[in-house]
C-alpha positions in Angstrom: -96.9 -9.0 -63.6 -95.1 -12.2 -63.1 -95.1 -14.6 -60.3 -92.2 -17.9 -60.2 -95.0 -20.3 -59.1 -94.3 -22.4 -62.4 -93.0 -25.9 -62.5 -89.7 -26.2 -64.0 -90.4 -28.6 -66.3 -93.1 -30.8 -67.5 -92.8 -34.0 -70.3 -94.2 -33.8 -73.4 -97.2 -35.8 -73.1 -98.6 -34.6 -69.9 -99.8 -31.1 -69.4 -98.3 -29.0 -66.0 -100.5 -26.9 -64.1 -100.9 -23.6 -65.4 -99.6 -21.2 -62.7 -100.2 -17.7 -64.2 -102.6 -16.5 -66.5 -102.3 -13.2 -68.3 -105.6 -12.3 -69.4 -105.5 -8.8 -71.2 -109.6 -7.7 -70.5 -108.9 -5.1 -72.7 -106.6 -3.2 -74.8 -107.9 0.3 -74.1 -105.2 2.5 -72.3 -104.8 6.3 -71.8 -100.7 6.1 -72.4 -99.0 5.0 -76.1 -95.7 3.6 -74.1 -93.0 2.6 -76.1 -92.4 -0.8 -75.7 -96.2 -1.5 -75.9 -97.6 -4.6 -78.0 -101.2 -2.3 -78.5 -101.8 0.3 -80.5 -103.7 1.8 -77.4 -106.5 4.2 -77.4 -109.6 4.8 -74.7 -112.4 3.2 -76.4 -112.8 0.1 -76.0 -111.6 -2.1 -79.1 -113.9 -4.4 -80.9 -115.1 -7.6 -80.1 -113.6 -7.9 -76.5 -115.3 -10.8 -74.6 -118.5 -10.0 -73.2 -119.4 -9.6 -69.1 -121.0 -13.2 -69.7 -117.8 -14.8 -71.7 -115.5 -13.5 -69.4 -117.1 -14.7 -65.8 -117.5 -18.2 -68.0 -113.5 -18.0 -68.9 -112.9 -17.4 -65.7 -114.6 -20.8 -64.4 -112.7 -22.7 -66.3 -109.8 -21.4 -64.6 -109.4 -24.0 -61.9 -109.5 -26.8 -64.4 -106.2 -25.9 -65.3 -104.3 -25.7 -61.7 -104.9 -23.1 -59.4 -103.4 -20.5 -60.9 -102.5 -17.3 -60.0 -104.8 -14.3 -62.5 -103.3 -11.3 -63.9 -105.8 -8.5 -65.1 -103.9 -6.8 -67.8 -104.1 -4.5 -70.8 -104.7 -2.0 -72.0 -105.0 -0.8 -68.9 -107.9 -3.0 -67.3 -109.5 0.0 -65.1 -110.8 1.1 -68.8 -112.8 -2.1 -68.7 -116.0 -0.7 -66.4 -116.8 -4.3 -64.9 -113.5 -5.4 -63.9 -114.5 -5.1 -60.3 -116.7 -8.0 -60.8 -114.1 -10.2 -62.7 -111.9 -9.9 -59.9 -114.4 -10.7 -57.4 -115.9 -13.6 -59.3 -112.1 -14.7 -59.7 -111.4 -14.4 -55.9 -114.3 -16.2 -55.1 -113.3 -19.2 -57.1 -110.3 -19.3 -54.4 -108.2 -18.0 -56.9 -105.3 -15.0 -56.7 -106.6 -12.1 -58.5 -104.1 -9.5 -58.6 -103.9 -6.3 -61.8 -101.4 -4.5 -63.8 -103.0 -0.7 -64.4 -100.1 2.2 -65.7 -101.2 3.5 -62.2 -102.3 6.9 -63.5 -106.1 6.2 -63.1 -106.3 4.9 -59.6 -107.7 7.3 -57.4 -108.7 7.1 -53.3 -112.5 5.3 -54.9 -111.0 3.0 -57.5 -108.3 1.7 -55.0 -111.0 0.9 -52.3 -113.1 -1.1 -54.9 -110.1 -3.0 -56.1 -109.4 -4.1 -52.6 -113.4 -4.7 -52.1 -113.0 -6.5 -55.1 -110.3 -8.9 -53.9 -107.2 -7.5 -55.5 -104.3 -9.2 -54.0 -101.2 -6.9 -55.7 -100.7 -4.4 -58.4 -97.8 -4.1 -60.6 -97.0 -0.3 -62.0 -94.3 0.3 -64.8 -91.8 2.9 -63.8 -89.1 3.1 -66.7 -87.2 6.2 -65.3 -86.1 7.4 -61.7 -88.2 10.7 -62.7 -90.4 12.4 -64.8 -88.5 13.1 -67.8 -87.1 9.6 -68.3 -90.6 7.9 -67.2 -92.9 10.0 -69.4 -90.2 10.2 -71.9 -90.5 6.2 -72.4 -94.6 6.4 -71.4 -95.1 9.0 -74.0 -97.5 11.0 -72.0 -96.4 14.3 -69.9 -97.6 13.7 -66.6 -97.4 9.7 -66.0 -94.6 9.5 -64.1 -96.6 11.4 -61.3 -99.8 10.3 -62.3 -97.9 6.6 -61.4 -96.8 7.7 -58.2 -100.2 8.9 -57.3 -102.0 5.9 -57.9 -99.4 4.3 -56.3 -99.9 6.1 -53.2 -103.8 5.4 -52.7 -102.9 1.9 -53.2 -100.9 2.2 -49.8 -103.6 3.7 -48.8 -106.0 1.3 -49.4 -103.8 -1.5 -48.3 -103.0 -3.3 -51.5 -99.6 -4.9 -51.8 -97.7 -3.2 -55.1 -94.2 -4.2 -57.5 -92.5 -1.7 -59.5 -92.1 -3.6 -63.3 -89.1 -1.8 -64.8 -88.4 -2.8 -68.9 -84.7 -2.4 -69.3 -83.1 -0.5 -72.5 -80.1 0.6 -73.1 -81.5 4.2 -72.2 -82.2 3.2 -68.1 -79.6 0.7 -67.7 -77.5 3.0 -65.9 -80.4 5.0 -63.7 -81.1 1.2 -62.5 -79.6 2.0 -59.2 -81.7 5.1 -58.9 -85.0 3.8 -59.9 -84.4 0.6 -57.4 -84.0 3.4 -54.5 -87.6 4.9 -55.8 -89.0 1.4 -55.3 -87.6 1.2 -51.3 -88.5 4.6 -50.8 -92.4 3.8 -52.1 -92.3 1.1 -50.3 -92.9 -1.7 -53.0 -92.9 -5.4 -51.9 -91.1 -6.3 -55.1 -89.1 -5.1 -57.9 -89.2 -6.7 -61.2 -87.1 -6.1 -64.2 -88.0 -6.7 -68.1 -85.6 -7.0 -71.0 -87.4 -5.9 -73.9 -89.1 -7.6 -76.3 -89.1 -5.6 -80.0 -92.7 -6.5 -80.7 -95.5 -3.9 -81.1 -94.5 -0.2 -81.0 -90.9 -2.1 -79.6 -90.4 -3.6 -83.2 -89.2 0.3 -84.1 -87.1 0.6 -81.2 -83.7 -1.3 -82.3 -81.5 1.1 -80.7 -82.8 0.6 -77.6 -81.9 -3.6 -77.3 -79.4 -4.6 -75.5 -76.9 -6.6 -77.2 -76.1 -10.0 -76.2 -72.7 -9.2 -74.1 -74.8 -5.9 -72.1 -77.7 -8.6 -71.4 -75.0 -11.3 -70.1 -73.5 -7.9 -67.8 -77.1 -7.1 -66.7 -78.4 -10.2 -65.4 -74.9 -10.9 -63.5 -75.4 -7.0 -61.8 -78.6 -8.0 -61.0 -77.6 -11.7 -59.4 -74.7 -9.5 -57.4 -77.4 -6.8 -56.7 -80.4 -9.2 -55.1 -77.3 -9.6 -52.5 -78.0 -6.2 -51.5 -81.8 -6.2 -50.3 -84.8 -7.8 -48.8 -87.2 -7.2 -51.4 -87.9 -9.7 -53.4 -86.8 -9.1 -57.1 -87.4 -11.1 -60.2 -85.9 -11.0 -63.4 -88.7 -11.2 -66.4 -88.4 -11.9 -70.3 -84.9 -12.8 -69.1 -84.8 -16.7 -69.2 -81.0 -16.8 -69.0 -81.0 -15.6 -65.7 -81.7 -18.8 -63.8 -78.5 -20.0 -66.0 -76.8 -17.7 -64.6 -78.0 -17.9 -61.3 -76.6 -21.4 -61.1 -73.6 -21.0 -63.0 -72.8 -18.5 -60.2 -74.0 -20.4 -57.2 -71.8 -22.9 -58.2 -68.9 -20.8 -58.0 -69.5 -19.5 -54.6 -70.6 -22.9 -53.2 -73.9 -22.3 -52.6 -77.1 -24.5 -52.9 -80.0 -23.4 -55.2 -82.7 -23.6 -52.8 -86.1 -21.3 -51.8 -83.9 -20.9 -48.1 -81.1 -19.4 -50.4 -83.0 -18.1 -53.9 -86.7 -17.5 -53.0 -89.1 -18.8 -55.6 -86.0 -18.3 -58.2 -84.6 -22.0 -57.1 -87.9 -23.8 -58.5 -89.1 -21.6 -61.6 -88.2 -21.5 -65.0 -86.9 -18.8 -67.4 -89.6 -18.9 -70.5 -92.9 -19.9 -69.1 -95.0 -19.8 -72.2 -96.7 -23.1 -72.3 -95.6 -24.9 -69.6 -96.9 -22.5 -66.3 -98.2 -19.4 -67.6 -100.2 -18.4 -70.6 -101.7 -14.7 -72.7 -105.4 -14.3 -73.0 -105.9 -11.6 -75.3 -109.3 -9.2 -75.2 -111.0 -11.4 -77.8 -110.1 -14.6 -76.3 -106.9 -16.0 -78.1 -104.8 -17.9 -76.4 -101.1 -17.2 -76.7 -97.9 -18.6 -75.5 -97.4 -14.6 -74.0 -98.1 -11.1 -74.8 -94.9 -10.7 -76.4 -95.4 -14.3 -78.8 -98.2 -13.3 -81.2 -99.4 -17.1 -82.4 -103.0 -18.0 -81.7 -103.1 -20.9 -79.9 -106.5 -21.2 -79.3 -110.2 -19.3 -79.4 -111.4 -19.5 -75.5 -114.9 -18.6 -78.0 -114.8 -21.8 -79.4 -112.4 -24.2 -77.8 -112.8 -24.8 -74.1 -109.4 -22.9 -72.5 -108.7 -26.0 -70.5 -108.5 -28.0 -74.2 -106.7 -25.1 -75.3 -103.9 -25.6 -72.4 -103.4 -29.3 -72.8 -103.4 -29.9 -76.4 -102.2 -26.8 -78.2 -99.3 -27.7 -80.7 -97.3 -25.2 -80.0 -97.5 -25.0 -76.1 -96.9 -28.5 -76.7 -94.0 -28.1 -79.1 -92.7 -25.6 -75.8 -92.6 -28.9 -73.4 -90.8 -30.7 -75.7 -86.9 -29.9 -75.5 -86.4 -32.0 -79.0 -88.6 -29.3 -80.5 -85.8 -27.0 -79.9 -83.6 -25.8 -82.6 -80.0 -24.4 -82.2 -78.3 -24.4 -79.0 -81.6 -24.4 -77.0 -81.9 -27.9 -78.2 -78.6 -29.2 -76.5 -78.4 -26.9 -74.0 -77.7 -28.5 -70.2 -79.6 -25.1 -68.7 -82.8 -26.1 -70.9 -85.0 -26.5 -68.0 -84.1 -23.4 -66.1 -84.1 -21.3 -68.9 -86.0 -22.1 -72.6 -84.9 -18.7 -74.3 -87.2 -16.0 -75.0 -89.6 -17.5 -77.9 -90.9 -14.2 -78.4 -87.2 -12.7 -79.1 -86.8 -15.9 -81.1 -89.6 -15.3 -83.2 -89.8 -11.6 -83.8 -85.4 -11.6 -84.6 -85.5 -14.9 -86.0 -88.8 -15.6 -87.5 -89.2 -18.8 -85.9 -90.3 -19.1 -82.4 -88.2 -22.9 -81.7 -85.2 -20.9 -82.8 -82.7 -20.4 -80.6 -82.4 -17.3 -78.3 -81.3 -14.8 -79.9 -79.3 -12.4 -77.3 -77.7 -15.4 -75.6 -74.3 -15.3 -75.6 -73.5 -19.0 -73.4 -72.1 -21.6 -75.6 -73.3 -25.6 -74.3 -71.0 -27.6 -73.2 -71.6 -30.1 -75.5 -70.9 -27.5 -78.4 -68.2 -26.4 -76.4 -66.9 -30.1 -76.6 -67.5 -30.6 -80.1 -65.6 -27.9 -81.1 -62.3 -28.8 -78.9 
């Protein structure tokens, strides 16, 4: 789940407050989707951090910011003391919030996530029905097994966002998948542009070219028009380009009155407000960005967060190489570093399904 409480930007030699942590408490799951980074199963995988390491991560938490916690996976119900993260996290004064499939929540486990202090849950629905969902989810049955648990956690009063990856098999059932999300009743609709890590790394037919992304993104800016419920674009850094580049046309101010939380965030967040704990304790820049930063094991994760090279490297627009490193949108936007790394092989390299030219390359070649 994602949530634009990130500074936009933050020098080089000072570390910003961490906003959002990603903390993947295991990497069990019951679906093999896709797009997935794991090569999921439901035993639990070795050497995930122990009830003890985990409640001692967690304190460390407020050293960093105040930042918002996402229990992840896997799919963290697998993880039998979750409960008690959560509350230990909530009792810090932190916002605890989860990102199961959806397909294990039932009437008991909703009413102990909510006991627990669960503030919001985030559920994956690739396709406006079954076929297309458990089509992409890879297990007959999770597309209903999603809207179940989605319906105890009405039930049980806990807030809920429909995550959505985009390929270029559900770009046009967009329309149809945002009506699921009013009629469920979500408080939020966020979409992902696909990553090819993981099981994605096999999935080339399914990523958008640089001119459909560029379409996308602009339906989408025309499409938020259209709603009250907050939606967010993820994994898609240009967007907040975008987003100006068209406010600017139509005269109007990027502010929170006008764009929401959208008018203060950033695109790529890795490093500089949001971070990926994995289920043995490495720190990465995100889930998608496989480079250790850190060992929460045997580096304190606040060290971790300040002094890291490459989050470092990720503050720093001279680090940049390509047209990330002139670019005028740097600071709204960063480029996907994951995308950058896994199509590039270097993750400073510019983005690679970005299809804006600066203006000061624009100038240089007039």
């Amino acid at each position: 789940m994602t949530h634009p409480h990130a500074a936009a930007h933050a020098s080089s030699t000072e570390a910003p407050a961490c906003r959002l942590i990603a903390w993947e408490v295991t990497r069990s799951c019951n679906l093999a989707c896709k797009h997935c980074r794991a090569e999921a199963h439901l035993e639990p995988y070795p050497n995930e951090l122990s009830t003890a390491e985990a409640v001692a991560l967690i304190d460390t938490f407020p050293q960093v910011g105040s930042p918002i916690v996402i229990f992840t996976g896997g799919d963290p119900m697998l993880r039998p003391d979750v409960y008690d993260l959560v509350a230990h996290a909530a009792a810090l004064g932190l916002r605890p919030v989860m990102s199961p499939n959806g397909t294990l929540i039932t009437a008991e486990t909703a009413q102990r996530m909510k006991a627990a202090g669960v503030q919001r849950c985030s559920i994956s629905i690739d396709g406006p029905d079954a076929a297309s969902h458990d089509a992409f989810r890879g297990v007959p049955g999770a597309f209903a097994g999603a809207l179940r648990g989605i319906e105890h956690l009405r039930q049980a009063g806990i807030p809920f966002q429909i995550n959505t990856t985009v390929t270029r098999s559900n770009m046009e059932r967009f329309p149809r998948i945002f009506e699921l999300c009013e009629k469920l009743g979500a408080a939020a609709w966020h979409i992902f542009l696909l990553v090819p890590t993981g099981r994605a790394a096999s999935m080339e037919e399914e990523i958008i070219s640089a001119t459909e992304y560029e379409q996308v993104l602009h339906w989408f800016y025309d499409f938020r028009k259209t709603t009250s419920m907050s939606l967010k674009a993820t994994c898609a850094p240009h967007y907040y380009r975008i987003l100006r580049q068209r406010a600017k046309e139509e005269g109007i101010p990027v502010t929170p009155e006008n764009f929401g939380l959208d008018a203060h965030t950033r695109g790529c967040l890795g490093g500089i407000g949001f971070c990926f704990i994995s289920h043995t304790g490495i720190v990465q820049p995100c889930g998608y960005l496989e480079l250790a930063c850190g060992d929460v094991r045997t580096t304190p994760f606040p060290e971790i967060w300040r002094n890291s090279a490459i989050f470092r490297a990720f503050r720093d627009q001279s680090q940049y190489q390509g047209k990330c490193g002139v670019c005028e949108y740097h600071k709204v936007c960063g480029g996907c570093r994951a995308r950058a790394h896994t199509m590039r092989g270097n993750h400073m390299a510019e983005e690679p399904l970005c299809s804006y030219t600066p203006a000061r390359l624009q100038r240089q070649s007039s």
